[in-house]
C-alpha positions in Angstrom: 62.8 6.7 109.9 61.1 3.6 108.3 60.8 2.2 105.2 57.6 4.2 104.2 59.4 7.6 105.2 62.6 6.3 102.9 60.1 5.3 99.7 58.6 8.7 100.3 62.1 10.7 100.3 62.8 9.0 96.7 64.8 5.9 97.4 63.8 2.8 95.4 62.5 0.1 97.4 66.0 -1.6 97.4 67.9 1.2 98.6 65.4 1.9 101.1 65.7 -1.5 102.6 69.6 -1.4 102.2 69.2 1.8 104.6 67.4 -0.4 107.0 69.2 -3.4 107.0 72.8 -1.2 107.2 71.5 1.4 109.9 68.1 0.1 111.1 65.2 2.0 112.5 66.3 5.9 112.7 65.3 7.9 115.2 63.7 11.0 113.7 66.0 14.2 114.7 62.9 16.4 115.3 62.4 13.5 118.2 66.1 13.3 119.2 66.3 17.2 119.9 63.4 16.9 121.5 64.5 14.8 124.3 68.0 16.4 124.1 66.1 19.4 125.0 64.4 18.1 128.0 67.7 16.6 129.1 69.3 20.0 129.3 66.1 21.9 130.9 66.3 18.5 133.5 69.8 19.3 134.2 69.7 22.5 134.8 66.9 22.6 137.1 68.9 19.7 139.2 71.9 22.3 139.3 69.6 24.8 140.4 67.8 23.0 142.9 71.0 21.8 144.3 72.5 25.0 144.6 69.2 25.8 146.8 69.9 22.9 149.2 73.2 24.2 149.7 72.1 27.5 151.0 68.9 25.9 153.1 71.8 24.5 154.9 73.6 27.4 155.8 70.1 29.2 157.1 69.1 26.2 158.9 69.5 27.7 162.0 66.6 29.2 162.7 63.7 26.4 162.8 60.5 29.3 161.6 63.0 30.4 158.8 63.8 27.1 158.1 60.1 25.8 157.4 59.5 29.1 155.5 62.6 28.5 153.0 61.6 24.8 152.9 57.8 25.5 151.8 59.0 28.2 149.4 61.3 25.9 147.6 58.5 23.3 147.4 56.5 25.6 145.4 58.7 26.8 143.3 59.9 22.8 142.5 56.3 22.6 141.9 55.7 24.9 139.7 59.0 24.5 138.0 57.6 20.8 137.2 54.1 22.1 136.0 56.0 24.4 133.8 58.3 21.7 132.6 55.5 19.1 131.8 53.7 21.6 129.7 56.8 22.6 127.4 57.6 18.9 126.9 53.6 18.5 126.0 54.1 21.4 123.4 57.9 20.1 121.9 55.9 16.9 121.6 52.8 18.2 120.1 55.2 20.4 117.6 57.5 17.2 116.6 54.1 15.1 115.8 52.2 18.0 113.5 55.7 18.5 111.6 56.2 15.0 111.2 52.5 14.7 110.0 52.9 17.6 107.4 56.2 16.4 106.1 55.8 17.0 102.1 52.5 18.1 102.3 53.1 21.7 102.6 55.4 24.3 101.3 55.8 25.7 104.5 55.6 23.6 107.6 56.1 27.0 110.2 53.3 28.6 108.8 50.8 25.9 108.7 51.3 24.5 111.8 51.0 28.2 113.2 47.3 28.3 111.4 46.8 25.3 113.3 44.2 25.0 117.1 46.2 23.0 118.8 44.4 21.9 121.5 41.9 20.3 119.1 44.8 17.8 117.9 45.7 14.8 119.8 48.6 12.1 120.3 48.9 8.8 120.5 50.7 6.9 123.1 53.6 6.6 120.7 54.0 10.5 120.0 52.1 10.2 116.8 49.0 12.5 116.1 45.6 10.4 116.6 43.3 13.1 115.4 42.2 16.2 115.3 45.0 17.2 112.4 43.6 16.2 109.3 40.1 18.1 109.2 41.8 21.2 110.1 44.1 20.5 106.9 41.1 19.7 105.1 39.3 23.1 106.0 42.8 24.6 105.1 43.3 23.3 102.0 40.2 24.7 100.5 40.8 28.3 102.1 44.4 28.3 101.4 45.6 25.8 98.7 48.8 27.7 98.3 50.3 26.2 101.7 49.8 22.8 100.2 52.3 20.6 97.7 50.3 19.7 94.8 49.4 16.1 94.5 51.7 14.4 92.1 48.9 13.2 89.0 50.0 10.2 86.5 48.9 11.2 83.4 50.1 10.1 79.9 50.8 12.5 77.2 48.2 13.6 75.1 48.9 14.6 71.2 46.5 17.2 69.7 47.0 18.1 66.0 44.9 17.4 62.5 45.1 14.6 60.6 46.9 15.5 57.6 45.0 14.8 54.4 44.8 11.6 52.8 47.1 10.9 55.8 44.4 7.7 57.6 43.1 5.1 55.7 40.9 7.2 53.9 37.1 7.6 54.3 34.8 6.1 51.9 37.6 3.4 50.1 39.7 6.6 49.4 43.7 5.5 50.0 46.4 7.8 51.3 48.9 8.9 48.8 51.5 6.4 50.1 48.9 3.4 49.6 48.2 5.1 45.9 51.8 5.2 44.9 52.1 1.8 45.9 49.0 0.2 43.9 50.6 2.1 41.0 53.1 0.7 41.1 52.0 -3.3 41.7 49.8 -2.8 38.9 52.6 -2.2 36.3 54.0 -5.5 37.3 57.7 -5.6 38.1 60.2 -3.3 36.2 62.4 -3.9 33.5 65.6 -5.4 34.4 67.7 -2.3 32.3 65.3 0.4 33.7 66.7 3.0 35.8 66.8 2.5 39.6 64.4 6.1 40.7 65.6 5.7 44.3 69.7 5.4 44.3 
């Protein structure tokens, strides 16, 4: 996770940089599980091969049944690396879109199964290169529903009347506070025994 990522989540730009400077970069656990995955699928296979070898040994006898065993267990390696290469292609693939969609949609399953996939492509890095965002764009007009709503910064608006007399008045005219006033100035300043109207 960098810095960007952090600002995006909510953090202020200090916390996000206290995040980085007290953990570092963060590996992204879509991206951890993915290789965790493969790990497993590589270790398993290994056990499985091995177990093979182990039983080629016993039947190694007989030199015709030998080769046969031998060429079967190449194909199956074969295909068993095809097959591998092409689920870590589409973990990969997965990891990218939902990393690219993160708080853009409401729904990151469904979108990304609206998406053609082979159209999209990745980067050396794992990242998506292209291919993403004019399928979004298509999307979002069809189906704005899937997508967050862009965050607008608008300042409040009043709506209301003036009240009347309440402005400066049109034509000279003064508001009833600006009339009581000039009343009052004109009389000059009260008497010194005259009653106090406002205690």
């Amino acid at each position: 996770m960098n810095k960007e990522q952090l600002l995006a989540a909510g953090l202020t730009e200090e916390q996000a940089q206290a995040v980085l400077d007290g953990f570092g970069q963060m590996i992204p656990k879509a991206r951890f599980d993915e290789v965790n995955s493969a790990k497993n699928n590589l270790e398993t296979q290994m056990s499985d091969y091995e177990q093979q070898l182990n039983g080629l040994k016993d039947k190694a006898k007989g030199n015709e049944d030998l080769q046969a065993e031998i060429t079967r267990l190449q194909n199956e390696q074969q295909d068993a690396k095809t097959q591998y290469e092409q689920q870590l292609q589409d973990e990969r693939l997965g990891t990218a879109i939902k990393l690219a969609l993160a708080g853009k949609v409401q729904d990151m399953d469904i979108v990304a199964g609206l998406l053609d996939k082979e159209k999209i492509e990745l980067d050396d890095k794992g990242a998506v290169k292209g291919g993403l965002n004019e399928q979004l764009t298509t999307l979002k007009e069809s189906k704005s529903f899937l997508f967050v709503p862009e965050k607008e910064d608008k300042k409040p608006t009043f709506k209301g009347v003036n009240p009347a007399g309440g402005g400066g008045g049109a034509d000279g005219e003064l508001s009833t506070g600006s009339a009581f006033a000039k009343e009052l100035n004109e009389k000059g300043s009260p008497a010194t025994n005259a009653p106090n109207l406002w205690t």
